[in-house]
C-alpha positions as CSV (number, residue, x, y, z in Angstrom):
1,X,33.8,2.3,-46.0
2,X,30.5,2.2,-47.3
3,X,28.9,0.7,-43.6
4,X,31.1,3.5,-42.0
5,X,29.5,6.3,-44.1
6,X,26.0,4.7,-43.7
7,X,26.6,4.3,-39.9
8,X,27.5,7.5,-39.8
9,X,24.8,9.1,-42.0
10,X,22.1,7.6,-39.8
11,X,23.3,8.8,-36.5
12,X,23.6,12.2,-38.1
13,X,20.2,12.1,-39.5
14,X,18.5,10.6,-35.6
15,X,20.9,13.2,-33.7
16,X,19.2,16.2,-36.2
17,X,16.0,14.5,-35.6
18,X,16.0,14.0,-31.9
19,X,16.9,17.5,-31.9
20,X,14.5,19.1,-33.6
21,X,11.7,17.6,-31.5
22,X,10.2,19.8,-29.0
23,X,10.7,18.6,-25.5
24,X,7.1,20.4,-24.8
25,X,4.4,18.4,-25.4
26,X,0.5,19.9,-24.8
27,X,0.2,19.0,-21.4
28,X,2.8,20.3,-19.9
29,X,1.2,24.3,-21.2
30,X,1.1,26.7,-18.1
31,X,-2.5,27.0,-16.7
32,X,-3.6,30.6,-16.2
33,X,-5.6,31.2,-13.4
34,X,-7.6,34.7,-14.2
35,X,-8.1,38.1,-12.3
36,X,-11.5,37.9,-11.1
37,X,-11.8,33.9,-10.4
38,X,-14.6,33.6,-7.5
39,X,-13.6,31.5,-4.4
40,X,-15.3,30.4,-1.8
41,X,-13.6,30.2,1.9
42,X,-15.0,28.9,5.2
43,X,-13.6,30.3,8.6
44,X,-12.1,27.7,10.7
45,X,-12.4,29.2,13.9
46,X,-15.2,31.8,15.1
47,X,-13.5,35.3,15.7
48,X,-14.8,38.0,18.4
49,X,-14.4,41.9,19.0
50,X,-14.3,40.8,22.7
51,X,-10.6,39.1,22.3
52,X,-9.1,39.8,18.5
53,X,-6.6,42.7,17.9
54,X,-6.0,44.1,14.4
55,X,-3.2,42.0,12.2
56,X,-4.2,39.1,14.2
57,X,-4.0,36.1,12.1
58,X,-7.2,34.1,10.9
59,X,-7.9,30.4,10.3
60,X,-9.4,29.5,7.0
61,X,-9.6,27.7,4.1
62,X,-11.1,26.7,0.3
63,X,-14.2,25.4,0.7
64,X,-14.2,23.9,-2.9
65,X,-11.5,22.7,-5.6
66,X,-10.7,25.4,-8.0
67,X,-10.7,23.6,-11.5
68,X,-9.8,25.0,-14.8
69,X,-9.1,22.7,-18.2
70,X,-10.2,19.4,-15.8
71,X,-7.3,20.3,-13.1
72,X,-7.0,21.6,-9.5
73,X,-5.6,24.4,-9.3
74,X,-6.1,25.7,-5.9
75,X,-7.5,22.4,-4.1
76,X,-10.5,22.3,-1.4
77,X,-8.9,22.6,2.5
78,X,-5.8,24.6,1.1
79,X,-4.9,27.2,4.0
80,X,-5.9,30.9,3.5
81,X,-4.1,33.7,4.5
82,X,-5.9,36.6,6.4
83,X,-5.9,38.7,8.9
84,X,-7.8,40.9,11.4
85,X,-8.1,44.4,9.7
86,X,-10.4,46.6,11.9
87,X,-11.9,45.6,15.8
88,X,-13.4,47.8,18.1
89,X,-15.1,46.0,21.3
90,X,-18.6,47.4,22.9
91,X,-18.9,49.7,24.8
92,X,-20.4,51.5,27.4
93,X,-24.2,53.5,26.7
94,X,-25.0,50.6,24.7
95,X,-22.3,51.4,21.9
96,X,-22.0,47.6,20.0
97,X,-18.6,46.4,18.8
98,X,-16.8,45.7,15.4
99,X,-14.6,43.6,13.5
100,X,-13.7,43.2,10.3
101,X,-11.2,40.6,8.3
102,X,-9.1,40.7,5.1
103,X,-8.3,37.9,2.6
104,X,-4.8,38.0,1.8
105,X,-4.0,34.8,-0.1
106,X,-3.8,31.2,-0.6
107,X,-1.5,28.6,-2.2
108,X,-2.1,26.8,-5.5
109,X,-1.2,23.2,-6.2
110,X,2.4,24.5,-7.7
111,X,3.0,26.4,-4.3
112,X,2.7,29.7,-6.1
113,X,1.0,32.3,-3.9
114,X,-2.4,33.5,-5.2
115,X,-3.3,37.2,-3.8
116,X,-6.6,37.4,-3.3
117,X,-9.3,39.8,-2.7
118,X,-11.7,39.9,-0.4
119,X,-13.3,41.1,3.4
120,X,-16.0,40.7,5.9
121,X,-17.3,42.8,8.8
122,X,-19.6,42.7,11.2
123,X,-21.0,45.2,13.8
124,X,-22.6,44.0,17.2
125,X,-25.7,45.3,18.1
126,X,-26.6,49.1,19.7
127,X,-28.5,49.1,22.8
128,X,-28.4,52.8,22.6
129,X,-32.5,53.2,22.6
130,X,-32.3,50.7,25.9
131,X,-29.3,52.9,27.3
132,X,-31.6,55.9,27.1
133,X,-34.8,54.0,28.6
134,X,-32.9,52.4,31.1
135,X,-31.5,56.2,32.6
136,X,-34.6,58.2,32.2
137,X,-36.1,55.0,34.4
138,X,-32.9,53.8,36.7
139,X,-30.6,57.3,36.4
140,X,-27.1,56.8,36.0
141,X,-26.7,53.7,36.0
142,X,-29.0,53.2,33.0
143,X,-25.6,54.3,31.3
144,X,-23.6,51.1,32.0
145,X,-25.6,49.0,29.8
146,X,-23.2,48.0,27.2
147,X,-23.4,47.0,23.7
148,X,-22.9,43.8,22.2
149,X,-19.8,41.8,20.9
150,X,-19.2,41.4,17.2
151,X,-18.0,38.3,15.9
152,X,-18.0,36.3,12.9
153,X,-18.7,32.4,13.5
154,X,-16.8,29.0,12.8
155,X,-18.1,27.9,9.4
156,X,-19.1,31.4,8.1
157,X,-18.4,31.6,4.2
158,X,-16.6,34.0,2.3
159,X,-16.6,34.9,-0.9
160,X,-12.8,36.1,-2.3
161,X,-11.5,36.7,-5.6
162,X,-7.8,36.5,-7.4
163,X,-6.4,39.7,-7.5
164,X,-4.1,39.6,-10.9
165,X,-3.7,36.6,-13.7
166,X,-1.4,34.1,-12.7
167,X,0.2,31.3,-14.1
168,X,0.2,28.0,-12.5
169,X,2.9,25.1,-13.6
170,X,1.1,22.3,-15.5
171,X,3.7,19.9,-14.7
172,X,3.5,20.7,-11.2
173,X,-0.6,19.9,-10.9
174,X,-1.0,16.1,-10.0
175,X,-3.0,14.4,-12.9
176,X,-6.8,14.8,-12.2
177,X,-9.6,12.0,-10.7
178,X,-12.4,11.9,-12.5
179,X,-14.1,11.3,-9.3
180,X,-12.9,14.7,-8.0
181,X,-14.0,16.7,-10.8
182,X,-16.9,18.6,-9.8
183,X,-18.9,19.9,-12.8
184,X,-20.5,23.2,-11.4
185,X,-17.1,23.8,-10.5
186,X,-15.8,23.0,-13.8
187,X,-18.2,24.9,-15.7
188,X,-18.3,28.2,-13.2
189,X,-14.4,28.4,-13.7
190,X,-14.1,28.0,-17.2
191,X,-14.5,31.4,-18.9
């Protein structure tokens, strides 16, 4: 009897204790990723005013890992979401071209979608002063000259920035490299 009642006692007392430990341990704390974090992108494909329509899709991606607390969060090559936002091509009397591009969002290393914040435009030249030269010189056809494209190159960067707070799964980050750690990264993050 007295085994029993000892036996008995002491799984009681490991069962309570199991129990009361908490399955969370430090590590496994949500990461927040702030409003206002600064990323850098880098078009993968050169875009043109001569061929792009508006809500046409962009290629891009981070140019650096995103670290915060000595994890990636958002790591370097991860796909960004954007799209054409405003194009008009050149035209005739030397009138140059436009385009412009918007930075939706990208995906952390949990797979939640970031929104982002951010845009680029670019205008292609006027000849408008050479349309003028060229008529009062040539006549009419002086007014064909046309203006030039607007594009935006392979390899341009852009700077975009998270819209809202956001948390990102600590157990879902892989465990960080010290080798992949960059410390101006680090430091620049860590606010």
């Amino acid at each position: 009897m007295k085994k029993t009642s000892l036996l008995l006692l002491s799984f009681l007392i490991s069962s309570t204790t199991f129990l009361s430990i908490p399955s969370f341990s430090a590590e496994e704390k949500d990461i927040l990723l702030k409003e206002e974090t600064a990323l850098e992108i880098v078009l993968n494909k050169s875009i043109s005013s001569s061929n792009s329509a508006i809500g046409q899709p962009i290629e891009a991606e981070i140019a650096e890992d995103i670290i915060i607390d000595d994890r990636i969060v958002i790591a370097k090559g991860s796909a960004v979401k954007g799209s054409i936002s405003a194009v008009e091509r050149a035209k005739r009397i030397g009138k140059g071209g436009n385009i412009s591009l918007q930075i939706s969002s990208v995906r952390a290393v949990d797979e939640q979608k970031v929104s982002l914040r951010s845009g680029l435009g670019r205008n292609g030249s006027d000849k408008t002063g050479k349309t003028v030269a060229m008529t009062v010189i040539f006549g009419l056809p002086g007014l064909l000259v046309k203006g030039r494209e607007a594009g935006i190159v392979k390899g341009t960067k852009i700077k975009a920035f998270v819209d809202d707070d956001i948390k990102i799964k600590s157990s879902l980050i892989p465990e960080p490299k010290p080798e992949t750690i960059n410390e101006e990264n680090k430091t620049k993050n860590k606010k």
